[in-house]
C-alpha positions, 0 to 999 in steps of 0.5 A: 498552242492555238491550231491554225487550220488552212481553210483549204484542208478542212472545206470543200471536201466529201468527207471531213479528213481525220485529224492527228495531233501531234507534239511537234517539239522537235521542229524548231531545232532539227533532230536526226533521231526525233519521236516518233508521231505514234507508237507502232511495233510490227514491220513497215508493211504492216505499219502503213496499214494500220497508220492508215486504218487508225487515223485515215480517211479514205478518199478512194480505192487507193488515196487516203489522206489524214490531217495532222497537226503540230502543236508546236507551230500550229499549223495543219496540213493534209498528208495524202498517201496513194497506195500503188499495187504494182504489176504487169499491167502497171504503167512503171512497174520498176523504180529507177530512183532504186536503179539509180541509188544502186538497189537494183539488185533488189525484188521488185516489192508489190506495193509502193506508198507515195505520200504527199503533202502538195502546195496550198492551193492543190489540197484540194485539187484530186491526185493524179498520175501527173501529180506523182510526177510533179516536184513542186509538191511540200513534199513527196516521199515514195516508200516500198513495202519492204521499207526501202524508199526514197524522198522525191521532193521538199520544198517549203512555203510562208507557212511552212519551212523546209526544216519543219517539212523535213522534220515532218518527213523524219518522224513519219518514217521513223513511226512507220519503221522504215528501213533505208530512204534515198535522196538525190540532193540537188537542192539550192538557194538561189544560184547557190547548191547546198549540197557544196556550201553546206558541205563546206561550211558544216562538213555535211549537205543540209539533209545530213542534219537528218543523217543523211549520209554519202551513198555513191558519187556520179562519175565514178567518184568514191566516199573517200574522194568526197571526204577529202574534197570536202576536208580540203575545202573546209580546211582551208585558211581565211588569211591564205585566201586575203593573201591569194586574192592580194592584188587582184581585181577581186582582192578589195571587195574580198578584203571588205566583206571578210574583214566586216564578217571576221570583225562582228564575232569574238569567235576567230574565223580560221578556216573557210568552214568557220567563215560560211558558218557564221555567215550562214548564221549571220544570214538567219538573223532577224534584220533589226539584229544584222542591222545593230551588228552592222552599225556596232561594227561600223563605229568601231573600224576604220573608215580608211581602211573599210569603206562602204562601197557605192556610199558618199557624203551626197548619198540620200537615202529611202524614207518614208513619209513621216521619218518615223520608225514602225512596228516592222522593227526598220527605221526609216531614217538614216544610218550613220557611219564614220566620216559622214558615210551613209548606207544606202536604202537603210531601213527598206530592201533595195528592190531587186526589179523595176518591173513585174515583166524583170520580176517575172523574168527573174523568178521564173514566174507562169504568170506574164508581167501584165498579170503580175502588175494588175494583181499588185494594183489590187494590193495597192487598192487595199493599202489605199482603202486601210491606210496601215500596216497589214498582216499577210493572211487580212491582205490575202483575204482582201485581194482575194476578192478581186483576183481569184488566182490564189495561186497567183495572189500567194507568188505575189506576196511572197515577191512583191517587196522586190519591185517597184510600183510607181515611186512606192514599194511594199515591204514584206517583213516579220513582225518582231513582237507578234511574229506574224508576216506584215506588208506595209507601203512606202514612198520613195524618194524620187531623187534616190530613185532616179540616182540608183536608176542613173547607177544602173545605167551606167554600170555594165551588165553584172557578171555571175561573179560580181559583188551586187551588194553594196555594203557588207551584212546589208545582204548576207546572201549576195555576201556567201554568193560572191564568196561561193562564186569565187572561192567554191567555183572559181578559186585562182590559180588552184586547180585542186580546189576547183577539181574538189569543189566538182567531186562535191557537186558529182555527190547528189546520193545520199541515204538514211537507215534506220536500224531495225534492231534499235526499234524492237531488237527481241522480235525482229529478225532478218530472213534472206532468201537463198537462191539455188544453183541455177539462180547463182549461175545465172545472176552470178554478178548481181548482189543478194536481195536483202533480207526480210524483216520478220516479227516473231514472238522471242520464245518462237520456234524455229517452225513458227519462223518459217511460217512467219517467214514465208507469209511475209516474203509472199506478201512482200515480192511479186516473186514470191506469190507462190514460196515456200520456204523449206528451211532455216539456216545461220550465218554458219549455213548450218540448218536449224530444227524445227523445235529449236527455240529462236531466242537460243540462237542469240541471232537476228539474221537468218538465211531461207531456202525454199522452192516457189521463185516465179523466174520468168516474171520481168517483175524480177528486179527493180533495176530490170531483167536484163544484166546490163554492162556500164564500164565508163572511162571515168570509172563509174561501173553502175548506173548513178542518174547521169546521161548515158549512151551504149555503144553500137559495137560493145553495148557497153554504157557511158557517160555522155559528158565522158564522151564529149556530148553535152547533156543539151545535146542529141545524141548521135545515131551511131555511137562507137566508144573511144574504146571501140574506135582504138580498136577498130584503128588497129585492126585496120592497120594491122590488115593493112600491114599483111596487105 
């Protein structure tokens, strides 16, 4: 396939990036297990820098960037990694995603690669100690040098799909041999968190297509309660909830979307999990395909008993101009149903704003609505001089010559078909032979125009969990949304289903490992370092470090492990500037001879003890040097992300929402638990009482 370069990626620059192709085969259907982008056999510290040598060009003493290319979409992108030497003068020397996930108790690693892929229009913007903190790049992965890291953002663009980022994330960690990644999933669509739709529907958040897996759940919520939240949802009947609903000022809106969803499959939809599945497929079709589903399944049901809401026999629709159909795949005319039932707007999108100021209150935009509508006007002058249907990439280039905010040009492009200009709309759709992103003018009837503007009047302001749809498959997202709001939510008279919808919403971590032996199981082997006495004293309620990972030859001696074993261990953690290991043992803490051939132990873990540990550094710990106590009533016993506070008396730390202070609000000078205050309240009376 041809390579599309962004021309971002390529000009402007000092120096011409390398460039990498690879065979990106695996993005249109997600793989947790994909090749990897290239062959690499040692450990992640020493794959990062070789990665780097071998296909990197250097931008400064620490920022690399590389070009890579997929030859499956076609697309080039520039992937930057910051190489951050961590100190004593550094600004944050500790990771707190490492806190949060529960590796604290790990050695804080020298280095730390963070690698970015920012937003089209900042490729060629420098990398900067605000830019690690953004999460509006691509993607941005942080991962230290002994391979334990965690994914910090993805977001996607026109371009590029979040599938196709996270896929790319997927195969770069798989070819750097990382060992554990962390994620705190908080991602959605819309209102809509996938971490509870997604649970619900495929038994699984939407990163566990890459397997990522339930690592600890906020507020004391454990893995078994999260599976049985999630089991109890899932398994829920679609005949119970029309039943429950039955009745109800919800029950004929809920009767009307499952009936027309349940009637376009052969497949039967049992349980709720079967039904947001197939809607959530239903969703990803092209609309020229959900709009045959809908008119096969409006001819073959009953008006009577399924009505299209908000339709009547004096119903107009959109049209454009010449009633033709055009080569988006929307026809402009009208859609006919049983008993002279019209859908309304057939064939273009009902705008979602009557104005760029609604639009940019509604999509959180950093742009005003004046800035909004001069840059639409400079759209509709390009319409006005082509006069035709226009490929995404010719109308950007285009208005670029009138707006220099490429920034600006690519939010409105992406949002433009949902406001109305005038009595016209642009229609944003795909082009169904070519593929390619199209924009085309419509005209809309000033009658329709004026009802739907009389409708709105008239109706009161939409609460969260009102159907704005008005026709079931029309819009596939207001269907899941109505069904997220009032069955995940707001399920009636169902305490259970609520409380298990919150423990899912509690579950943001989740981790993926990949297994070191899988990658080179006769020449990578564990070390773990032992502490002495004084260090089990000390830190007698922390875990392990976990061990190191160690390529040595598979007729190595145990001596050439040592050697290896400490070279790697010095170069890892701030700790160990100066270790020296002393010897080797086995699980069975047996020592083990200098001469003794490492294959013969038919073992990959090993046990190190040495002399050398730097134990006054505060570079000790990435979760800090200080020990300290959380004990919260809702049974968390370790820091999980969520606001917390100490109290004065006990010094041991709590939720805030456990304690009654929402997170909006501040917390108060003096904080006494609920625990503290019992107490307190005892003591007093019983000195009371002996007065």
């Amino acid at each position: 396939m041809a390579i599309t370069v962004y021309d971002a990626a390529c000009t402007e620059t000092t120096k011409p990036p390398k460039f990498l192709l690879f065979n990106d085969y695996a993005t249109t259907i997600p793989s947790p297990s994909p090749p990897p982008l290239l062959y690499l056999s040692e450990t992640f510290r020493d794959n990062i820098r070789s990665f780097l040598r071998d296909n990197a060009e250097i931008e400064d003493y620490t920022v690399s960037c590389i070009l890579l290319g997929s030859q499956a979409s076609g697309v080039v992108f520039p992937l930057y990694i910051l190489d951050e030497l961590i100190s004593d003068s550094s600004p944050n020397p500790l990771c707190d995603s490492c806190r949060c996930v529960g590796w604290g108790h790990h050695y804080v690693s020298k280095r730390r690669y963070h690698m970015i892929i920012p937003k089209r229009d900042e490729w060629n913007d420098p990398l900067t100690a605000k830019s690690l903190k953004l999460s509006s790049h691509l993607m941005h992965g942080l991962v230290h040098c002994n391979g334990f890291g965690h994914l910090l953002c993805i977001n996607s663009e026109d371009d590029l799909s979040g599938d196709q980022v996270m896929d790319f994330w997927n195969r770069l960690c798989t070819t750097l041999h990382t060992r554990k990644i962390s994620l705190d999933d908080t991602s959605k669509k819309g209102s809509m968190d996938l971490r509870l739709l997604h649970g619900v529907a495929y038994g699984r958040p939407w990163f566990g297509k890459w397997d990522y897996m339930f690592s600890n759940g906020s507020f004391g919520v454990r893995k078994d309660e999260y599976w049985r939240a999630i089991l109890t949802l899932s398994s829920i009947e679609v005949d119970k909830i029309m039943q429950d609903f039955s009745g109800t000022s919800k029950g004929r809106v809920m009767k009307i979307i499952i009936g027309f969803y349940r009637g376009s499959t052969e497949t039967p939809l049992v349980t709720l999990s079967d039904l947001l599945r197939f809607m959530l497929d239903f969703r990803s079709k092209a609309p020229i395909q959900r709009k045959t589903a809908m008119a096969l399944i409006a001819m073959s049901v009953d008006p009577v008993s399924y009505p299209v809401l908000g339709a009547d026999e004096n119903t107009e629709v959109c049209t454009s101009p010449d009633q033709d159909s055009d080569d988006s795949g929307y026809e402009s005319g009208r859609d006919t149903v049983p008993d002279g039932h019209y859908t309304t707007m057939a064939g273009i999108k009902p705008p979602a704003y009557e104005s760029f100021d609604d639009l940019g209150r509604g999509e959180h935009s950093r742009w005003p609505g004046r800035r909004l509508n001069e840059a639409a006007q400079a759209v509709l002058k390009v319409f006005k001089e082509q006069n035709s249907t226009i490929t995404r990439q010719a109308l950007r280039e285009a208005v670029r010559s009138s707006i220099g905010d490429t920034g600006l040009i690519d939010f409105l492009l992406k949002h433009i078909d949902k406001v109305l200009i005038g009595d016209q709309i642009v229609q944003r759709f795909n082009n169904p032979k070519s593929r390619m992103l199209q924009f085309s003018l419509r005209t809309i009837n000033s009658r329709v125009l004026e009802q739907e503007r009389k409708k709105k009047r008239k109706l009161k302001p939409l609460e969260t969990s009102e159907w704005t749809s008005t026709t079931p498959g029309l819009s596939p997202y207001d269907d899941i949304l109505y069904l997220y709001q009032n069955l995940l939510l707001a399920y009636p008279d169902s305490d259970t289903y609520s409380e298990a919808s919150q423990v899912i919403l509690n579950c943001k971590s989740f981790v993926k490992e990949w297994s070191y032996q899988e990658q080179n199981p006769s020449t990578v082997v564990s070390c773990q370092v032992m502490p002495d006495h004084e260090d089990l004293l000390r830190d007698f309620t922390r875990l392990l470090p976990p061990g190191e990972l160690v390529v040595v030859p598979e007729n190595a001696t145990i001596r050439e492990l040592k050697s290896a074993a400490e070279k790697a261990l010095r170069d890892t953690y701030c700790i160990m500037e100066t270790f020296e290991v002393l010897e080797i043992r086995n699980r069975y803490l047996e020592k083990l001879h200098d001469d003794l051939i490492l294959g013969s132990q038919g073992k990959t873990e090993f046990l190190v003890k040495g002399f050398g540990l730097d134990m006054c550094t505060e570079l000790r710990y990435e979760g800090g040097f200080d020990d300290w106590t959380v004990a919260c009533e809702c049974g968390a016993r370790d820091d999980d992300g969520e606001r917390m506070v100490a109290c004065d008396d006990c010094k041991v730390w709590q939720h805030t929402l456990c304690n009654s202070i929402d997170d909006d609000e501040a917390v108060p000078s003096e904080f006494l638990c609920n625990r503290c205050i019992a107490d307190s309240s005892r003591s007093k009376k019983r000195n009371f009482s002996i007065r």
